[in-house]
N, C-alpha and C positions, 0 to 999 in steps of 0.2 A: 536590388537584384530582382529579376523579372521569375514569380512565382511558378515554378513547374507543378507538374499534376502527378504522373506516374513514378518518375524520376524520386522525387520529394520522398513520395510516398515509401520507396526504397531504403531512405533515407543517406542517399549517395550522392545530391547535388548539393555542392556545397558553393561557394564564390568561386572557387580556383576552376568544379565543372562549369558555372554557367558562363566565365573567359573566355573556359577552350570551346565550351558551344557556340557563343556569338563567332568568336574566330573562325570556325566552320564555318558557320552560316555568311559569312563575309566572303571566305573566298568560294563557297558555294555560288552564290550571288556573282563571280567574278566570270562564269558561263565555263569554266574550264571542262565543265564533265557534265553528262546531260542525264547520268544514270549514277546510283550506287549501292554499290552488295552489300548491305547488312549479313555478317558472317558472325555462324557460331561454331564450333567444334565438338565433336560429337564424343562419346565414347572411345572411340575407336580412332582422334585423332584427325576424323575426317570432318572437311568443310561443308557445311550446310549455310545455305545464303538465300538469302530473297532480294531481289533487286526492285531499286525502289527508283523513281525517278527523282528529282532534286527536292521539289517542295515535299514530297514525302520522306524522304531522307533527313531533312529539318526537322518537321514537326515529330520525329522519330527520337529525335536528339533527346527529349523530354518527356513525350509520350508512348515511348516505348513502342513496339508492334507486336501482334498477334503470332505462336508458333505452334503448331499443333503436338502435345506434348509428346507422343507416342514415341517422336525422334530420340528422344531420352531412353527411349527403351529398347532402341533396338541392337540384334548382333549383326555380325558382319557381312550378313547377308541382305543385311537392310529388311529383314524379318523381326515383325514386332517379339520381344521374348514372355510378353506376357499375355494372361487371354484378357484383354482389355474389356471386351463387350459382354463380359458373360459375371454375373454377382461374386464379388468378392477375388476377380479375378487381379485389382490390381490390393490386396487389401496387405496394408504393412506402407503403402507407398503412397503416403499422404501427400494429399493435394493432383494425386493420379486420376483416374478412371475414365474411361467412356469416351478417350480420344480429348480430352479435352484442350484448352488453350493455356501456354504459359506466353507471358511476356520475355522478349528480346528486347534489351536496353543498350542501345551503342555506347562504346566507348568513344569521347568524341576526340581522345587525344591519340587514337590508335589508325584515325584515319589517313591514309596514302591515295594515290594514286598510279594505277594499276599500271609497268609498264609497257605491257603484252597486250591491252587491252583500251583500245582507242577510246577517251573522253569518259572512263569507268572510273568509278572512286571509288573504295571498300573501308569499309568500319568493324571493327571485333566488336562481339557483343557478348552479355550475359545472360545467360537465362533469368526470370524471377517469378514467381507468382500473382496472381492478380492482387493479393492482398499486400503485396512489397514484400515479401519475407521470399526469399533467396529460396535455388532449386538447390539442394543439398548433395543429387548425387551428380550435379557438373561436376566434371575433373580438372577443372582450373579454381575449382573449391576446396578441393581437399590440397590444392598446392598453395591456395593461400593460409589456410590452417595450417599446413607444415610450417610454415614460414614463419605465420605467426607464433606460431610454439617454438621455436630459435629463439626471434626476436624477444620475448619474455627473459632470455637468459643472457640477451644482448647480442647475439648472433646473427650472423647473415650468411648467405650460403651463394658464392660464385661459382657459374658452371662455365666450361669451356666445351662445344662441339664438335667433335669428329663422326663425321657421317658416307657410311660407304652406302653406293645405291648402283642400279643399272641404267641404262640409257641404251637402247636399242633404235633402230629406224622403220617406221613403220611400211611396209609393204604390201599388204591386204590387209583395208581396213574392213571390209566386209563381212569377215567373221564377226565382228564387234557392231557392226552397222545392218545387218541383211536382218528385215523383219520376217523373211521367214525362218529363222534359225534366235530369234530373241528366248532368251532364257533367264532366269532367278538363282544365281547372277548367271550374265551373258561371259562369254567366251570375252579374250583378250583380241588386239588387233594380230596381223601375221605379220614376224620382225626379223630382222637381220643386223648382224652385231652392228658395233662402230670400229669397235677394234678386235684381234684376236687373244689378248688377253696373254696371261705368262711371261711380263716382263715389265714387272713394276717399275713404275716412274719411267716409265718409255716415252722419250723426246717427241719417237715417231711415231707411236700409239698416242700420243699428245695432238701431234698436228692434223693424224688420221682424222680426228674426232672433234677440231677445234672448233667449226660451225657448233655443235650443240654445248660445247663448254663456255661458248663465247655467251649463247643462248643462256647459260646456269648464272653466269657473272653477271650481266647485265639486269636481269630480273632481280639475284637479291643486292644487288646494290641500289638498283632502282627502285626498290624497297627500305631501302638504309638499312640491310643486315649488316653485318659487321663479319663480312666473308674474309679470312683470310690468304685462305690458297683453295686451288682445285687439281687433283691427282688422279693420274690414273693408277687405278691396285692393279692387284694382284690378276684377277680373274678377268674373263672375257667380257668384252663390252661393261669393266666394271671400275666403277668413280669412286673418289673420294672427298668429300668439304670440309674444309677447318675451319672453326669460328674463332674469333677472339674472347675472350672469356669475358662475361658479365654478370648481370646480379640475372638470379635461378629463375626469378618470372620471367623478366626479358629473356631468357635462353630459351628456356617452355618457349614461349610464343613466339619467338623466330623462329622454332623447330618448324613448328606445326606451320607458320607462314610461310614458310621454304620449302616444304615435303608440297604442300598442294598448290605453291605458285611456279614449281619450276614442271610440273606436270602439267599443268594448265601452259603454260609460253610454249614448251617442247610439241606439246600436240598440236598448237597451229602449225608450227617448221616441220608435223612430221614425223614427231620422234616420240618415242613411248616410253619415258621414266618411269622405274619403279622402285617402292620400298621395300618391296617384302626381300627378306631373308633370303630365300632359295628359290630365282627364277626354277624355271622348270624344263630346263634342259640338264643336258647331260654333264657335259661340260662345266661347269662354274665354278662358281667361290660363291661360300656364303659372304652376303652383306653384314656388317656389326653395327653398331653404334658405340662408340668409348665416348662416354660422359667423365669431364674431367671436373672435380670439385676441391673446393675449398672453403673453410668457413673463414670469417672474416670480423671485427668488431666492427659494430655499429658505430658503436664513437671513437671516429679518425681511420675507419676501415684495413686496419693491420690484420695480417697473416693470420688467422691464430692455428693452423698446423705448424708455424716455423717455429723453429727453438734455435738457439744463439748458439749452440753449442753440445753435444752431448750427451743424454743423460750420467754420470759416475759408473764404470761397471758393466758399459752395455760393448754390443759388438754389432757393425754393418747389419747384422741378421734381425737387429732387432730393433723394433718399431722406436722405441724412447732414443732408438743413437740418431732419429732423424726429426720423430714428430713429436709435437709439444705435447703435454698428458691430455688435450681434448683432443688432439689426434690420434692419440694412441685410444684414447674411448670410443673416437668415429669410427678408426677403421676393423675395431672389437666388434661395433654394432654392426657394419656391412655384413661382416663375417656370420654372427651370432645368427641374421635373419635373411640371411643368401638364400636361401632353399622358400623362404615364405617369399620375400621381395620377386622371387623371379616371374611372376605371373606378371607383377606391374612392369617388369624389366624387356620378360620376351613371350608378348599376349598369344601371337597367335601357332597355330600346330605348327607350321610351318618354320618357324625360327627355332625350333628344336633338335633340327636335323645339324645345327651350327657348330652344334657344342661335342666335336668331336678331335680326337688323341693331334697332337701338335699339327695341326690346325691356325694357330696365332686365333683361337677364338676358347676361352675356358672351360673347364671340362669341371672343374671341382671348387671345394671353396677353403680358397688358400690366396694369400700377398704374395708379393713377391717386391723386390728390388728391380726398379726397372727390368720386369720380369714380363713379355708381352704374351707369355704362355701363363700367367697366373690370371685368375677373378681379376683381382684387386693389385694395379702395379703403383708402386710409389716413383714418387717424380719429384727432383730436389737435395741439396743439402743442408746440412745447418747453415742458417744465417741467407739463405734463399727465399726472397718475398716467392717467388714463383712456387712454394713446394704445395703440392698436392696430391691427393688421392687419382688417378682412373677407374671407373669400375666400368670392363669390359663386356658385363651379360649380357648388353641389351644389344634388340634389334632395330632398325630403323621403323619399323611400324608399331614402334611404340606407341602410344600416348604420352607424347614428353612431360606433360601434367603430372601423370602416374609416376613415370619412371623417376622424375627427381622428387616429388613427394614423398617416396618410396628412402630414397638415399637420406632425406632428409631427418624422418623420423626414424632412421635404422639406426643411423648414426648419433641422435639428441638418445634416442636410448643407451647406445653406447657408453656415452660419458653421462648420461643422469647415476648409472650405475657403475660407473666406475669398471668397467669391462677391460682385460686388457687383451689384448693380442699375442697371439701363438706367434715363434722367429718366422722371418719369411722361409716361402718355401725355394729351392734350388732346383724342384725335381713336379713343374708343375703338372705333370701328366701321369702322376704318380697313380696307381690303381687301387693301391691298397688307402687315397683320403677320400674324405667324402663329397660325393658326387651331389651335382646340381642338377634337380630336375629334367629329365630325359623325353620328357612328352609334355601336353598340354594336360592328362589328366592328371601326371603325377604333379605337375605343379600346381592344380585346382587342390586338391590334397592336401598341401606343404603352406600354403597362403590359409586354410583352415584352420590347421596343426598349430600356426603361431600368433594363439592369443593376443603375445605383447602387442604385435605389428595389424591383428586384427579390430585393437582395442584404440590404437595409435590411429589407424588409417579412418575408424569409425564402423561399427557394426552395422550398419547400415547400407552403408556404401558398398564395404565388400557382400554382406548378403545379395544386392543388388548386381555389382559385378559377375557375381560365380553362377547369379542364372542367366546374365547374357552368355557368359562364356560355355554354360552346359546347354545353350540351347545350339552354340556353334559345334560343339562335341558331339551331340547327340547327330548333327547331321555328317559329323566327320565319320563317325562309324558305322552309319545307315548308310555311308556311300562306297557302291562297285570299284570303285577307282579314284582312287584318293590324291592320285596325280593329277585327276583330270579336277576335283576335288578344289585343289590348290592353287589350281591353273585360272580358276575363275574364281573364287574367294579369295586368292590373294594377290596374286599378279596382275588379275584384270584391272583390279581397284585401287592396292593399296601401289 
């Protein structure tokens, strides 16, 4: 096996990477692509790349490339959150300081070619240290910790995607393009719907809009996601994607590979996808995200929320007549740490505005029986491989890293502790249960509050999180106008 340098030193090359290396490098060699995007994912879900041409895309394979770390740091304004240049500015955050350099390491088995993007080939990467020792606060790190803390108990964790977003037509792009009007952040393009929205699953609001739906399907398939359908919702100019369910990292990372591949294709046709929650007009429907989960055993990958039959003594309302006892301790843990999870579930101010009285979006934290007004709907009967949990809080501009990390650990505490679950609820908009975070401060707050989930996710990490996030806070309420606020912190971008 041909001895790597950086790679090695990570201690992540093993025979199976240096296969899928040469295999690279083979049909690198084969001329198909003349360029390719070394990508990482930021905090925030967003794609950060450096395009490399072929022979440096190789030699990258194993020697990793240079990122300047600061990226790590920043909030959603693409403002550093920390005073990096000044003594002791980044101190708690080893291996930080002074702008410095982290290495980007491709994955070489994660590479594609782009379909929107002529002779482009892209690679995921991870961040690392020069010394090899792994950057701690990536958030495809804390989701492989999660994961790996299941698998200790023999557990695996399958997510399924449903993602609502907008799709607009771009018509002045000049607000977003005129250098005399550039701003931190710039203004969004000027859009006109696709469709008028208010008649879900509309045939003709389907066809209205097929040119950019044709655009959604062709990119992640020519990605090899694993798209199931594509819908029109509820609101105006507003979509839906279903995925087919697979294991929890592949779902992460086709979230994040879909949110910023089908934004990239649509803006060459023209069209301005977005994630965030609550365009910013009048007229809408908030965006969701329902993360559908289930654990699974590692040896021969069985159900393990199904149960055959059951529990003795129970009734429809209650969680053992459907879910096996680690189901019934999963979906105790979602419940138990709803109010802490919601900041990895619905990051930014903006997706708060979502969680309002029947809605089809949750307001409190309560189950339900195929209940699409509860948190938390069950899906399934006894002796059904399919049954599982949905957990409705989240928004499309999640960090899907976060958000299932999040589920992951809420739920292993669940059943480490033997938690059980309240009946479901009948009356999910009830006013008198308790409510799920209502702003972005109150949920900075409530992710403090809960130790377990603090202790779970890593003290570090979240300390790290909460001052990106107060650095986006501190600017939300220094600003005159929080619409306009919105309009370019979160629609422009996400």
């Amino acid at each position: 096996m041909t001895t790597p340098n950086f790679a090695a030193r990570c201690g992540v090359h093993d025979e199976a990477r240096e296969a899928a290396a040469a295999r690279l490098e083979k049909r690198l060699a084969e001329g198909a692509v003349d360029r390719v995007r070394v990508a990482w994912f930021d905090l925030h879900g967003l794609e950060r790349c450096k395009t490399l041409t072929v022979p440096a895309a190789a030699r990258a394979l194993r020697a990793g490339l240079g990122m300047v770390s600061t990226l790590v740091l920043k909030d959603s304004s693409d403002r550093t959150a920390y005073p990096v240049f000044e003594p002791g500015g980044t101190a708690g955050l080893q291996g930080f300081g002074q702008g410095n350099n982290v290495m980007l390491l491709p994955d070489p088995v994660s590479y594609r070619e782009l379909p929107w993007a002529p002779r482009t080939g892209w690679l995921r990467s991870d961040p690392w240290f020069a010394d090899g020792s792994p950057v701690a606060l990536d958030a495809r790190q804390v989701l492989e910790r999660a994961l790996e803390r299941l698998a200790r108990h023999g557990m695996g964790l399958r997510c399924g995607l449903e993602v609502e977003f907008h799709i607009y037509r771009i018509e002045d792009a000049q607000a977003q393009l005129d250098p005399a009007r550039a701003a931190w952040p710039g203004e969004p393009p000027r859009v006109s719907m696709l469709h008028p929205g208010f008649h879900l699953l509309s045939s003709a609001w389907a066809d209205m809009a097929d040119e950019a739906m044709r655009i959604v399907q062709q990119t992640a398939q020519g990605l090899g996601l694993p798209l199931a359908s594509l819908e029109i919702e509820m609101g105006p100019s507003q979509f839906e994607a279903v995925f087919d369910a697979c294991d929890a990292m592949q779902a992460a990372d086709d979230m994040v590979l879909f949110r910023n591949a089908v934004k990239q294709a649509l803006r060459r046709a023209g069209y301005h996808a977005s994630f965030a929650c609550r365009p910013p007009f009048a007229q809408i429907m908030s965006s969701g995200w329902h993360l559908h989960q289930s654990l699974v055993a590692l040896d021969g990958g069985a159900n393990l929320f199904a149960r055959p039959a059951p529990e003795p003594g129970t009734g429809p309302l209650d969680a053992g007549h459907t879910l096996s006892a680690a189901g019934c301790g999963y979906l105790a843990g979602l419940l138990a740490h709803a109010r802490g999870m919601a900041l990895f579930c619905t990051p930014t101010a903006n997706g708060y505005g979502r969680y309002r009285p029947n809605a089809l979006a949750p307001q409190s934290v309560l189950w339900g029986r195929d209940n699409r007004g509860a948190m938390l709907r069950l899906v399934g009967e006894c002796g059904d491989p399919g049954t599982r949990l949905e957990n409705r809080i989240g928004e499309p501009a999640a960090n899907p890293y976060l958000y299932v990390a999040a589920q992951a650990l809420a739920g292993l505490d669940g059943i480490e502790r033997a938690l059980q679950p309240p009946r479901a609820t009948e009356a999910p908009y009830d006013p008198q249960a308790l409510r799920l975070p209502t702003s972005l401060s109150e949920a900075l707050q409530a992710l403090q509050d809960d130790a377990v989930l603090v202790a779970a996710v890593g003290p570090a990490f979240v300390d790290h999180l909460l001052q990106v996030k107060r650095s986006e806070l501190r600017r939300l309420e220094a600003a005159e106008d929080r619409q306009a606020f919105e309009r370019t912190e979160y629609f422009s971008r996400f």
